[in-house]
C-alpha positions in Angstrom: 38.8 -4.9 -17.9 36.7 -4.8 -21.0 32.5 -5.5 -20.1 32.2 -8.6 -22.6 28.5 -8.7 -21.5 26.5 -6.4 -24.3 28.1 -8.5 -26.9 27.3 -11.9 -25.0 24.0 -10.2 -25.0 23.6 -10.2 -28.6 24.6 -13.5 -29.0 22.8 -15.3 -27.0 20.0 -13.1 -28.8 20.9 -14.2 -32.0 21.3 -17.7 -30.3 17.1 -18.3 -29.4 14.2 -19.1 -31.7 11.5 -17.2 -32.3 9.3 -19.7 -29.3 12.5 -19.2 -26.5 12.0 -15.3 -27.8 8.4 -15.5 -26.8 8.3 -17.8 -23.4 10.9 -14.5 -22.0 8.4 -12.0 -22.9 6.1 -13.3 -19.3 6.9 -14.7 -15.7 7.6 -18.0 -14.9 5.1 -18.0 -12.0 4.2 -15.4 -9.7 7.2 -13.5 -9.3 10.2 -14.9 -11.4 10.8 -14.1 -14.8 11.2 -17.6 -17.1 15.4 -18.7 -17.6 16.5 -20.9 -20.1 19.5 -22.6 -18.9 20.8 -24.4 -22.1 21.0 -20.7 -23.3 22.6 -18.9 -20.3 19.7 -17.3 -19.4 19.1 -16.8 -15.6 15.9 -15.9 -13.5 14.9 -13.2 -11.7 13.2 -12.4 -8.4 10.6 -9.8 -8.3 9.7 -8.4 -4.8 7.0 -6.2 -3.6 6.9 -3.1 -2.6 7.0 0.4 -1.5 7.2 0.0 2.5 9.6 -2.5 2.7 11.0 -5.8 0.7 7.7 -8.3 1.8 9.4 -11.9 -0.2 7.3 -14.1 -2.0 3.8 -14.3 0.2 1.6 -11.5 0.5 -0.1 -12.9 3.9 2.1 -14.9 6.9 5.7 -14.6 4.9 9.5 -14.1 6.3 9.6 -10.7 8.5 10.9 -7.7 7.1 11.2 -4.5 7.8 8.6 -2.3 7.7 8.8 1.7 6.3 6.7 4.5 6.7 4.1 5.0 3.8 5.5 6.9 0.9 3.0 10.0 1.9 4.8 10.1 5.3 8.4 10.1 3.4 7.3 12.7 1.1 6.0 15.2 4.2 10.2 15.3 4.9 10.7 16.3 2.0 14.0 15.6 2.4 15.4 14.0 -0.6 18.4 12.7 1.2 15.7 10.4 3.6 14.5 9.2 0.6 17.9 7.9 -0.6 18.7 6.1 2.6 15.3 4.4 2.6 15.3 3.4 -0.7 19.0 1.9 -0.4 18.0 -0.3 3.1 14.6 -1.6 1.1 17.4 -2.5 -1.6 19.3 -4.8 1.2 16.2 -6.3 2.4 15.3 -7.3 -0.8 18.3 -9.0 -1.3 17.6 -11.0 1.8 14.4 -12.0 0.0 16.7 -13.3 -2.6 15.2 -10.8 -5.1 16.6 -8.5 -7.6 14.0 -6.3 -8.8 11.8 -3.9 -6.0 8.0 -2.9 -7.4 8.7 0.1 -6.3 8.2 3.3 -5.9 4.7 4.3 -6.5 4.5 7.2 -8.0 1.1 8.4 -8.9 -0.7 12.1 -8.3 -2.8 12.8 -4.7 -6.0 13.7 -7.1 -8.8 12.9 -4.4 -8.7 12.7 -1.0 -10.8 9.4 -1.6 -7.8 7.9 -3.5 -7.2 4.4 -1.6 -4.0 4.1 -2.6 -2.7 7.1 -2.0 -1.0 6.5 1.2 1.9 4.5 -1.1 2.4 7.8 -3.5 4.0 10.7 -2.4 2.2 14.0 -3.0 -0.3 16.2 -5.3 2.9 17.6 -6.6 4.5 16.2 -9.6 7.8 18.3 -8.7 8.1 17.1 -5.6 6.6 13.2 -6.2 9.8 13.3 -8.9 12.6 14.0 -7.2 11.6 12.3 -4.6 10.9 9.2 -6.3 14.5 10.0 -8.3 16.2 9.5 -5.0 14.6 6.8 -3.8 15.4 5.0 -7.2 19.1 6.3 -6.6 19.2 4.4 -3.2 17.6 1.0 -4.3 19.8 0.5 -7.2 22.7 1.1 -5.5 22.5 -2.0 -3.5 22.4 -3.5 -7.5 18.8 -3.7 -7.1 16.4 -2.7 -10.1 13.4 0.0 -8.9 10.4 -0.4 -10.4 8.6 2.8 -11.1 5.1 2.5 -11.0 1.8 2.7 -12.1 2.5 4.4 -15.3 0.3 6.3 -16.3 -2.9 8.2 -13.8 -3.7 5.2 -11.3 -5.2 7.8 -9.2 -8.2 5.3 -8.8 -8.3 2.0 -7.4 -12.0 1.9 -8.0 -12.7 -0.4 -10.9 -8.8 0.3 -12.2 -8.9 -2.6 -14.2 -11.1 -1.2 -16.8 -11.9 2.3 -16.1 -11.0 4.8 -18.9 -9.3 8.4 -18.0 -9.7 11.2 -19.6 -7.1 13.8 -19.7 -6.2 15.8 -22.7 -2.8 16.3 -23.5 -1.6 19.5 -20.9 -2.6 18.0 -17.9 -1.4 14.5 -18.4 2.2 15.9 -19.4 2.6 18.7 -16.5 0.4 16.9 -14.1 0.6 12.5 -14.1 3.6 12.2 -16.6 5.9 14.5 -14.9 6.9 13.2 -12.2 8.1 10.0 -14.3 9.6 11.9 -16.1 12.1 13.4 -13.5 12.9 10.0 -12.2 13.4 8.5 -15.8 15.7 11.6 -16.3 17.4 12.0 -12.9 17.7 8.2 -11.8 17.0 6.0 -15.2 15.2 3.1 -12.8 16.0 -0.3 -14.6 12.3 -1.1 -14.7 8.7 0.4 -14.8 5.4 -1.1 -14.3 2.2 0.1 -16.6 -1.1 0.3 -14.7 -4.1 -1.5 -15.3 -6.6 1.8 -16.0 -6.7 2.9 -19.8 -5.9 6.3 -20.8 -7.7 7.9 -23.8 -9.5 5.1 -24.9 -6.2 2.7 -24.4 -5.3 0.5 -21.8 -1.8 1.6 -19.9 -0.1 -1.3 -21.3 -0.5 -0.9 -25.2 -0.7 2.6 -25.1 0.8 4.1 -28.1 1.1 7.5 -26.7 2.3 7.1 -23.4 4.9 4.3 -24.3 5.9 4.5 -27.4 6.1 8.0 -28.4 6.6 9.6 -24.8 8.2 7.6 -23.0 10.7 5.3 -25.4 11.1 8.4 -28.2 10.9 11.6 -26.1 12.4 10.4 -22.9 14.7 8.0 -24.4 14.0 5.2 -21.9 15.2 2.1 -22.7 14.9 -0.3 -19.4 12.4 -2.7 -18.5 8.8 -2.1 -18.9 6.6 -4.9 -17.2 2.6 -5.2 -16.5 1.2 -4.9 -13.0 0.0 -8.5 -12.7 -2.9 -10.0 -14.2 -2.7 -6.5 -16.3 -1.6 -7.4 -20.2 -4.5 -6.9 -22.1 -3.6 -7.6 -25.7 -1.6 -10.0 -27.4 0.0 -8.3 -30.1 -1.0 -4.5 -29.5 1.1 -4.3 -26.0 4.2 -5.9 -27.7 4.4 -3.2 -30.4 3.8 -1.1 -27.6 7.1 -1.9 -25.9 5.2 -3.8 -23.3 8.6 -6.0 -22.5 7.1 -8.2 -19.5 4.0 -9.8 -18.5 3.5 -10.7 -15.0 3.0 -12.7 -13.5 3.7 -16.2 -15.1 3.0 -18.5 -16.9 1.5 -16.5 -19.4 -1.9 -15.5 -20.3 -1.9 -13.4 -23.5 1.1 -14.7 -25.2 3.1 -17.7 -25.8 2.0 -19.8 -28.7 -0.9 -17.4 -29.9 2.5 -14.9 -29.8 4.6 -17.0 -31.9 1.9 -17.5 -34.9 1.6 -13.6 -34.9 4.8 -13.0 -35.5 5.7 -15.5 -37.8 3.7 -13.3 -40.5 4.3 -9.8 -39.2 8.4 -8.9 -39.4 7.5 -5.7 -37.1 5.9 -7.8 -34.3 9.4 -9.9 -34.2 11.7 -6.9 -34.6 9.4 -5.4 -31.4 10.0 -8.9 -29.8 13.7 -8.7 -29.9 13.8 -5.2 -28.7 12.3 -6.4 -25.5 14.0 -9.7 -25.1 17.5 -7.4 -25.4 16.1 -5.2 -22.4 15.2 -8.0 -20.2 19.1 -9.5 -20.9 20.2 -6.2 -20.0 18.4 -6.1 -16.7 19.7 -9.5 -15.7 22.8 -8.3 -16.5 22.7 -5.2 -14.5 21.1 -7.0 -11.5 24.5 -9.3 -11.6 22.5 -12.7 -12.2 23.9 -12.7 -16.1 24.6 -16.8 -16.2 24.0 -16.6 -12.8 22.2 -20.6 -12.0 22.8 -20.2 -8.2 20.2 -22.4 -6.7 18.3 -19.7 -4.9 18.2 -19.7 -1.4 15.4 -19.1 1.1 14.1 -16.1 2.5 16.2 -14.7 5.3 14.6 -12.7 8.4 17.6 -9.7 8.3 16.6 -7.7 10.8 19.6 -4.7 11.1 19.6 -2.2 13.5 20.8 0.5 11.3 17.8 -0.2 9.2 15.7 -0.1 12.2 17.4 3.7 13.1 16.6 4.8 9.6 13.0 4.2 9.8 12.8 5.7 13.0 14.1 8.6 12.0 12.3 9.0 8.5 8.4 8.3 10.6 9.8 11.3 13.1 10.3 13.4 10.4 7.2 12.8 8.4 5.0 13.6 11.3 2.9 16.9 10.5 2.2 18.8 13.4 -1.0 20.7 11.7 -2.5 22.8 15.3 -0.3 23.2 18.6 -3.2 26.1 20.7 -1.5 27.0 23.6 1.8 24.8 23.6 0.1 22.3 24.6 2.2 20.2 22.7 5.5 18.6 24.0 4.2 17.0 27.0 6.4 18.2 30.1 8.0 15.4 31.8 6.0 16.2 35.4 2.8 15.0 33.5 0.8 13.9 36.3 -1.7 11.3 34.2 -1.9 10.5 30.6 -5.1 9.4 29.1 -4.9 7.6 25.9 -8.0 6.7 23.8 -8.8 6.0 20.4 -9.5 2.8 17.9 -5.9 2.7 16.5 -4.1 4.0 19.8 -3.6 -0.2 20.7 -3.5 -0.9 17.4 -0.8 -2.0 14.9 -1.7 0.6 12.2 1.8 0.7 10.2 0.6 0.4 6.7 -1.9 0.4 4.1 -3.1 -2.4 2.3 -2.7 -4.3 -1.0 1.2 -5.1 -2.2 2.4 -2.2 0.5 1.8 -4.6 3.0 4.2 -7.3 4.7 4.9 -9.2 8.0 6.9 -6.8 10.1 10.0 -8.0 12.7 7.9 -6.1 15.3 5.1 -3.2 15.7 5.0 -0.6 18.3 1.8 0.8 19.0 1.2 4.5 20.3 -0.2 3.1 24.0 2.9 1.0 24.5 5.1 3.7 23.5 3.7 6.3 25.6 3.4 4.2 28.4 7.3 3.5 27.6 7.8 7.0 27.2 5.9 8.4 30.6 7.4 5.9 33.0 6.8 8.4 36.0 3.4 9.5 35.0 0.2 7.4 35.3 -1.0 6.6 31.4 -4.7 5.2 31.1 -6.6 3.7 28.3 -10.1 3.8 26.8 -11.1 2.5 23.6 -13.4 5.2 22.8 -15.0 3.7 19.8 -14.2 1.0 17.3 -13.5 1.5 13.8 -13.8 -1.9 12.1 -14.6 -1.8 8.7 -15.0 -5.7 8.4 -14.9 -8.3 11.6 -11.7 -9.0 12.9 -9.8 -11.6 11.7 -9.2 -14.4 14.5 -4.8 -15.0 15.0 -2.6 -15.6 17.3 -2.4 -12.9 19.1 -6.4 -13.9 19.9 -5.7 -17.0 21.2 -6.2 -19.1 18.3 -5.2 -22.8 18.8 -3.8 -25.3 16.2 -5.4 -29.0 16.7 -1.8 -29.8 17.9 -2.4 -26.9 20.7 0.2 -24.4 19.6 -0.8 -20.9 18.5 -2.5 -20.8 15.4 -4.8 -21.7 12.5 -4.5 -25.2 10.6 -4.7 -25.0 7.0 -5.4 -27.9 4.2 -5.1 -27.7 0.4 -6.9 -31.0 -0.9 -6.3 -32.1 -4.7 -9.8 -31.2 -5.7 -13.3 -30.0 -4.5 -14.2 -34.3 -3.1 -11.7 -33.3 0.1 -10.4 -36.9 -0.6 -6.7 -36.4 -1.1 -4.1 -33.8 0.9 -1.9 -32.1 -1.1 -0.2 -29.9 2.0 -1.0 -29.2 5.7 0.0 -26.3 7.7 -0.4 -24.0 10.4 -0.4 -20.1 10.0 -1.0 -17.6 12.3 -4.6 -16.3 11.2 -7.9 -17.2 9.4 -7.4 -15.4 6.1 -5.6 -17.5 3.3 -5.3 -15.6 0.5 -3.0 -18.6 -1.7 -2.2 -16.2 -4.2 1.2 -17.1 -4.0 1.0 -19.2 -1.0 -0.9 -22.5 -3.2 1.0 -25.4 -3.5 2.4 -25.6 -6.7 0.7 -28.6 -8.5 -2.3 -26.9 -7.5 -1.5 -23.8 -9.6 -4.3 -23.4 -12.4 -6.3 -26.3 -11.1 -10.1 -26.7 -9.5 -9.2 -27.3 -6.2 -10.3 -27.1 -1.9 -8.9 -25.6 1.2 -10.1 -25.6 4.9 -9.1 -23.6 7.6 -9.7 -24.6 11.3 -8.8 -23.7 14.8 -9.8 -22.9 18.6 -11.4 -19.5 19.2 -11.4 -19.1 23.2 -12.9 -15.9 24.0 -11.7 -13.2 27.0 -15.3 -11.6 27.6 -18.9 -12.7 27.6 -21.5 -11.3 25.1 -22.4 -11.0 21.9 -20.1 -11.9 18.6 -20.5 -11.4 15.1 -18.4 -13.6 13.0 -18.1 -13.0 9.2 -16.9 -14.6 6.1 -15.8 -13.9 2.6 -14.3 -16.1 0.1 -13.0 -16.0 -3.6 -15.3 -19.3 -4.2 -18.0 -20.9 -2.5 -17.4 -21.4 1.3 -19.0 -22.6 4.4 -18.7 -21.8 7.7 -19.2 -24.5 11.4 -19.2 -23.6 14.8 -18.9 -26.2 16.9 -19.5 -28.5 14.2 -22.7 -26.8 13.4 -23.1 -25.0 10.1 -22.8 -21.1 11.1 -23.1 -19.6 7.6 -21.6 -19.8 3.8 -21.0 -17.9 0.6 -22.6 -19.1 -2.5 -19.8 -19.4 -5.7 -22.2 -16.7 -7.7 -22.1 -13.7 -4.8 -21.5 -10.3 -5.4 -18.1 -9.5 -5.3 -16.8 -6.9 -2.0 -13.4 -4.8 -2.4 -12.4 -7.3 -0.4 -8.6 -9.9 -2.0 -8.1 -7.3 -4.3 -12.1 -7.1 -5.6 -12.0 -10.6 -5.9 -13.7 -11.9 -2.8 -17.6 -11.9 -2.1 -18.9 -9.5 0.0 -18.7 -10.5 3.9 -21.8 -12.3 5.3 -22.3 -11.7 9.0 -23.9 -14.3 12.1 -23.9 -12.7 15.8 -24.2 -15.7 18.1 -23.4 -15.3 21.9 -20.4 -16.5 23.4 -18.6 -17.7 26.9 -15.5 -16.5 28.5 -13.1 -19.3 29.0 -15.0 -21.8 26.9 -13.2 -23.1 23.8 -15.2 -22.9 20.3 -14.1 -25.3 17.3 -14.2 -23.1 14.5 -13.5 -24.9 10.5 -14.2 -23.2 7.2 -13.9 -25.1 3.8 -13.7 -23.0 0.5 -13.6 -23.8 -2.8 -11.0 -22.1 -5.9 -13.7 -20.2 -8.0 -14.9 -21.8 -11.4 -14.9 -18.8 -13.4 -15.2 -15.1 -12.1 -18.6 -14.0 -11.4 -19.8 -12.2 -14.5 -22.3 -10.4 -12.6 -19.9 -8.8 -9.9 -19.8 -5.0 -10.1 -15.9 -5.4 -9.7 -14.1 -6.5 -12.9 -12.0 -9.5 -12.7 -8.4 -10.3 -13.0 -6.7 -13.8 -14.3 -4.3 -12.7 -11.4 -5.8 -13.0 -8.4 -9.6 -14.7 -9.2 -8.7 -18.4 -9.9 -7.0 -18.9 -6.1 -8.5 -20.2 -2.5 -9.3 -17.4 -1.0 -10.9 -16.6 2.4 -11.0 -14.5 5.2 -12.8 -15.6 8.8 -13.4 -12.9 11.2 -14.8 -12.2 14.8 -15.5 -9.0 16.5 -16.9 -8.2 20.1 -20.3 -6.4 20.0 -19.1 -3.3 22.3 -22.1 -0.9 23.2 -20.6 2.3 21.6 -22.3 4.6 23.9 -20.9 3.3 26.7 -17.4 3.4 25.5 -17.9 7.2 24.6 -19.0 7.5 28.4 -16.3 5.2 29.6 -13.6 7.7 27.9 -15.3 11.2 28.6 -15.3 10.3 32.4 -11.9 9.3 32.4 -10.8 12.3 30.6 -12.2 14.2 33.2 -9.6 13.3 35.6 -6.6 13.3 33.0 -3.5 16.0 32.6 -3.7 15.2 29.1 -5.3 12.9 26.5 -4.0 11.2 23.3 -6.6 10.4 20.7 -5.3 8.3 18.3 -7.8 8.1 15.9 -8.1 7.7 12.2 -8.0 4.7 9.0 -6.4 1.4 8.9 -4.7 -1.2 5.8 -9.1 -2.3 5.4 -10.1 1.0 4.7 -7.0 2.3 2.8 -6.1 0.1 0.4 -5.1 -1.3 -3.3 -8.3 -2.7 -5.2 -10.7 -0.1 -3.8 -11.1 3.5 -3.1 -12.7 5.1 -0.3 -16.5 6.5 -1.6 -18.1 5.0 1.4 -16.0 7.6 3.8 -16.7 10.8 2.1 -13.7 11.9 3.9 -14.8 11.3 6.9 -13.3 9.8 10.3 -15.4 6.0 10.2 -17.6 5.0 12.6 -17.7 7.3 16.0 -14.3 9.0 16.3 -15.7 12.2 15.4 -18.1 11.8 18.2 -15.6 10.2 20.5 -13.1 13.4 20.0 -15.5 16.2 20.7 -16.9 15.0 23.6 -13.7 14.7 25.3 -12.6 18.2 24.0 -15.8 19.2 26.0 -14.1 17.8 29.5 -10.9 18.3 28.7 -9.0 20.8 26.4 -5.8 19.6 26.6 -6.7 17.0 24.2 -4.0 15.8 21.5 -5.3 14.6 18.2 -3.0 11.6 16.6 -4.7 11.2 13.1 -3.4 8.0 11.2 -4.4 8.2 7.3 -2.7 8.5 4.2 -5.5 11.0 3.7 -7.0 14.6 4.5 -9.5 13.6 6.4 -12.1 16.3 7.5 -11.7 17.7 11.1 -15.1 19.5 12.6 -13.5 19.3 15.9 -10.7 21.2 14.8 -11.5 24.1 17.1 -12.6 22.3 19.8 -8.9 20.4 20.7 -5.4 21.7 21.9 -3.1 19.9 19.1 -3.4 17.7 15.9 -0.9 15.4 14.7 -0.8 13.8 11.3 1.1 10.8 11.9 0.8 8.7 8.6 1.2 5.3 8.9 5.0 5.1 9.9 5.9 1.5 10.0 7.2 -0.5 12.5 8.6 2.6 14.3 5.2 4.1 14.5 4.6 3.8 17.7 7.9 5.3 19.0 7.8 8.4 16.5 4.4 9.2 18.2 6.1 9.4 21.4 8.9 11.5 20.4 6.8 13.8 19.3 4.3 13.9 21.8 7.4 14.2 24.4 9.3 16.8 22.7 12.1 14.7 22.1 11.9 15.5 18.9 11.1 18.9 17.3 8.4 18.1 14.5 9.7 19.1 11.1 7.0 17.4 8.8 5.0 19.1 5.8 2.2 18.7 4.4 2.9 17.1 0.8 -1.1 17.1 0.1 -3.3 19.8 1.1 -5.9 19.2 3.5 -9.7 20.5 2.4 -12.2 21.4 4.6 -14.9 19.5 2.7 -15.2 16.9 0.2 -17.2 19.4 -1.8 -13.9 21.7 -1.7 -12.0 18.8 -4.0 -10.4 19.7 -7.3 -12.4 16.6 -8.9 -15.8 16.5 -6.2 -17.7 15.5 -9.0 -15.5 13.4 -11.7 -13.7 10.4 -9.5 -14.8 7.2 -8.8 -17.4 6.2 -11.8 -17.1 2.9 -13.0 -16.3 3.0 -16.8 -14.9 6.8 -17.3 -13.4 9.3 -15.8 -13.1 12.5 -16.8 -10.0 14.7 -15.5 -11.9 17.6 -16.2 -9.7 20.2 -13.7 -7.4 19.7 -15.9 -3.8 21.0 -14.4 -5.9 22.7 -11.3 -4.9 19.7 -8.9 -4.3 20.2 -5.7 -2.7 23.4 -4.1 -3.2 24.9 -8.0 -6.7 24.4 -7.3 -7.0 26.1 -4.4 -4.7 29.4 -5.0 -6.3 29.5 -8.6 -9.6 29.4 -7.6 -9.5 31.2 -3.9 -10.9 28.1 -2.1 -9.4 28.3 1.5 -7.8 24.9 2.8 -8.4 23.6 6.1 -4.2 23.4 5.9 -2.2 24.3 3.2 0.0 21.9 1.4 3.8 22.6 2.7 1.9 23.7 6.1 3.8 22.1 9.1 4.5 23.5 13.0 7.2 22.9 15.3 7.9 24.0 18.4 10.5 26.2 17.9 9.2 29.7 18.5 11.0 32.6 15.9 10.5 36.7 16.5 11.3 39.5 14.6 12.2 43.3 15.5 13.5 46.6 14.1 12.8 45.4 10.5 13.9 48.0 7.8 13.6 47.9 4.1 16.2 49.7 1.7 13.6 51.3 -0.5 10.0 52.0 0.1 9.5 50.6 -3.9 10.9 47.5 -5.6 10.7 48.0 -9.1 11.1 45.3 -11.8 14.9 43.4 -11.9 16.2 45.9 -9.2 16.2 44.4 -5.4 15.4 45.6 -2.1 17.5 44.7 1.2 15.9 43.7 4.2 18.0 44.5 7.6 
């Protein structure tokens, strides 16, 4: 059968003006590319992201499965694991109805501070490659186009949209281009998705260099290039470039302003069809070529075969980094289990940003080993919280709809007078984040949106609730006004760095005594030109806001509460470490300094004083620094695993599984003991002044002693060796020497 389709291709190029040219070269909203019918030209579904297929809403959307982090898939290092991944996140996008995966990310561990590093696989650009290569190699099997992103060095979230990076030429090809270059060689992904930092003195998107000239000339690439969203930042410069695709739609930087330009520059409209014949190729090769099939909703597509693929990829990805003793599996005749810790009850499967989506379940480490331990008796203690901001009020809280069922009624009025409802709602929590959840006539407009519901408390005591919003909001309890946030304050890292910093008011509340709760918020004029965190057309222009309400727990008392109980315990389970607030797109993480938050550090080593056989789960797509590491019996870096999460724990923890994870990152003692300590996370520059010395080439270079080495990884398999001989006493160069 003869493919018909590259000449149809050219023909239908040939076929547009200049204008229909133009409106292909950005979305149609936020995550279709624009059709024209009349010219056979169909639309395509973008989907996020690296964990999973998420659908078209970033907060309350269809269920889909949920993957381990891409740090936890790279600590297999199994490149098979990758494959079968990458080819089920291929099937549930499909049941997104999407055709294009923004996915994998693919960026260098440079800092342990990275807050997005927990979606990138390793320090390693060897290993980061072929394992993004195989993941590419799964997802576009299903006829799915991977997205390889954020080319080039988005190793900081901090200020990404404008910072400037400085790496001369070495480092950025053996170090932050090489691993695309692997998977451009070894899987030729269909797309590939610039980042929003600059490089040199040029942003990512109209970079000559890194585009052009590396990777269009050298590596011969010739699929889809596309903008993270919000992240075109020229008009005619990123065209040239080979920029093919800004997103998200409609467009910001071209269109008309597009069209004069190249009406008096034949090299801007010779660029312009170049990129109009790669997006017609990738329709084609996602099999939507004249494809006008009214496209269906979301589908839910839970499979159990998917479900035994994560499973097996979290279990695999857990590190076990200390086992004193072997105290570590459990034995089955465990008397009592304690297990303590801020994220041991917790729902910890991801980070935050695009990575994150509305999972078909969660397991959480008490549940499973509870599950687990049927004949022995398993206890819990918090320990210690670890919030970073209040908790946001759902559901699973108790939150009632005015119509009593479970949840949180939103309203999107036509503009700020609150006179006329566009759309009611109810959603399970009290963060809206409308994105790509607004109603559609309200896209691009000045417009309102409340959020209410029924907070009925389980304990007595103190509460602090707090707010952020994108615009101007205000707060009532009970009617009364509880607090608000002014359209002019200081941005937080908070909706992607678009949402002001969270205002706190503790009040005092009852158990059993229902509390009216309503919020209204405002879409945001302009972006506030004062805010530390640059804007983005993107995200800044949406209702946005976020309601939370946390229990005022004496921390010393939960220490004491935990210590005592360890006293009397076989063995205790910490399960300790970060969550999708601290790790997260948008922001890195200066305010840890590598450090466990709040008092988990605390909470850890006074248990180790009562009770030795202490087992450390530590949750982070981090190193984290460990000054109890001589103090406890075992440490586990579990990752964020996903749904399964909770399950792979227990296998580990039970022995049911022999742990087989490696470090892909290594782990320093110190913040100080970093590669870049003193050159990541400023504001407007960056320099990469280690040059190729990042990570492990750091440390064997410059005889700096990790806490664990990357590739370092127990199990509790136990290996001896006798009567070793050698067949020479000297190996000289090119000969070899037997060992018997």
């Amino acid at each position: 059968m003869i493919d018909t389709v590259p000449n149809e291709i050219e023909s239908t190029l040939e076929s547009l003006t200049l204008a229909e040219k133009v409106s292909l070269l950005a979305g149609k909203d936020f995550w279709r590319t624009q059709e024209i019918e009349a010219k056979g030209i169909a639309t395509v579904k973008t989907t996020d992201g690296p964990s999973g297929a998420r659908g078209g809403q970033f907060l309350h959307g269809c269920k889909a499965a949920f993957f381990p982090s891409g740090v936890s898939m790279a600590a297999t290092f199994d490149v098979d694991a990758l494959y079968s991944c990458g080819r089920a996140i291929g099937q549930e996008a499909l049941s997104k109805q999407a055709s294009v995966l923004l996915a994998p990310t693919t960026c260098i561990h440079r800092s342990p501070l990275g807050g997005r590093n927990f979606e990138s696989y390793s320090e390693d650009p060897f290993l980061s490659g072929k394992l993004a290569a195989s993941f590419i190699n799964g997802v576009q099997t299903e006829n799915v186009a991977a997205t390889i992103k954020h080319y080039v060095a988005n190793e900081q979230e901090t200020t990404r949209f404008t910072v400037d990076e400085k790496i001369d030429e070495r480092a950025l090809r053996e170090i932050y281009l090489s691993p695309f270059e692997i998977a451009v060689k070894e899987s030729k992904p269909w797309c590939l998705m610039t980042s929003y930092n600059m490089i040199n003195g040029a942003h990512a998107d109209c970079n000559n260099f890194t585009l052009n000239q590396v990777l269009r000339d050298e590596w011969q690439y010739d699929g889809v290039v596309m903008s993270d969203w919000g992240g075109t930042n020229s008009v005619v410069e990123s065209v040239l470039a080979t920029l093919d695709l800004e997103m998200p739609g409609p467009t910001q930087k071209r269109g008309d302003l597009l069209v004069q330009k190249a009406q008096q520059q034949p090299e801007l409209q010779a660029a312009i069809n170049d990129s109009v014949r790669r997006l017609l190729t990738l329709i084609s090769r996602v099999g939507k070529w004249r494809d006008f099939t009214a496209e269906k909703s979301e589908k839910a597509a839970q499979r159990d075969d998917h479900t035994r693929i994560i499973r097996q990829a979290a279990v695999d990805g857990i590190v076990l980094l200390k086992n004193d003793n072997t105290t570590l599996p459990i034995p089955e005749s465990t008397r009592s289990i304690l297990v303590i810790g801020p994220n041991a009850d917790a729902e910890v499967a991801g980070g935050g940003g695009s990575a994150n989506l509305n999972p078909y379940y969660m397991t959480t480490p008490l549940a499973s080993v509870k599950e687990r331990f049927k004949n022995s008796e398993v206890k819990y203690e918090l320990g210690c919280t670890s919030f970073k901001n209040t908790e946001i009020l759902s559901v699973d809280r108790g939150c009632q709809s005015a119509s009593g069922e479970p949840g949180v009624d939103v309203v999107f009025y036509k503009d700020k007078s609150l006179d006329e409802i566009v759309e009611a709602k109810v959603q399970p929590s009290t963060w809206l984040f409308a994105v790509d959840g607004i109603p559609k006539v309200l896209l691009g407009t000045k417009c309102a949106a409340s959020i209410s519901t029924t907070f009925t408390p389980d304990k007595s005591g103190e509460y602090t609730f707090g707010l952020s919003s994108i615009g101007s909001s205000m707060c009532k309890l009970d009617g009364n006004e509880l607090m608000k946030v002014k359209a002019d304050a200081v941005r937080s890292e908070l909706m992607m760095t678009m949402a002001s910093v969270e205002i706190a008011q503790t009040v005092t509340l009852e158990a059993g005594t229902p509390y009216k709760l309503e919020v209204v918020t405002f879409s945001a004029d302009s972006a506030n030109p004062d805010s530390p965190m640059p804007h983005n057309e993107a995200f800044s222009r949406a209702p946005g806001v976020r309601l939370g309400c946390t229990f005022n727990h004496d921390s010393d008392s939960l220490i004491a509460s935990a210590v005592q109980a360890a006293r009397f315990a076989d063995y205790v389970v910490a399960v300790v470490g970060l969550n999708n607030e601290w790790e997260s797109e948008g922001h890195d993480m200066q305010d840890t300094q590598m450090e466990l938050p709040g008092l988990q550090n605390r909470l850890i080593s006074e248990v180790a004083k009562v009770n030795k056989k202490i087992v450390v789960c530590n949750q982070s797509g981090v190193a984290l620094a460990m000054p109890w590491v001589n103090e406890v019996g075992a440490i586990m870096q579990c990752w964020y695993q996903g749904m399964e999460m909770g399950n792979a724990i227990a296998d580990i923890l039970s022995g049911d599984a022999n742990p087989s994870g490696k470090l892909p990152v290594s782990f320093p003692r110190a913040l100080k003991d970093t590669p870049c300590y003193s050159n990541f996370g400023h504001k407007h520059m960056v320099a990469y002044e280690e040059g190729i010395y990042v990570g492990y080439r750091f440390y064997d270079t410059k005889n700096v002693e990790p806490l664990f080495a990357f590739g370092h990884g127990l199990s509790y398999s136990s290996f001896r060796y006798y009567d070793l001989s050698l067949s020479g006493d000297v190996l000289e160069k090119d000969h070899t020497i037997t060992v018997s």
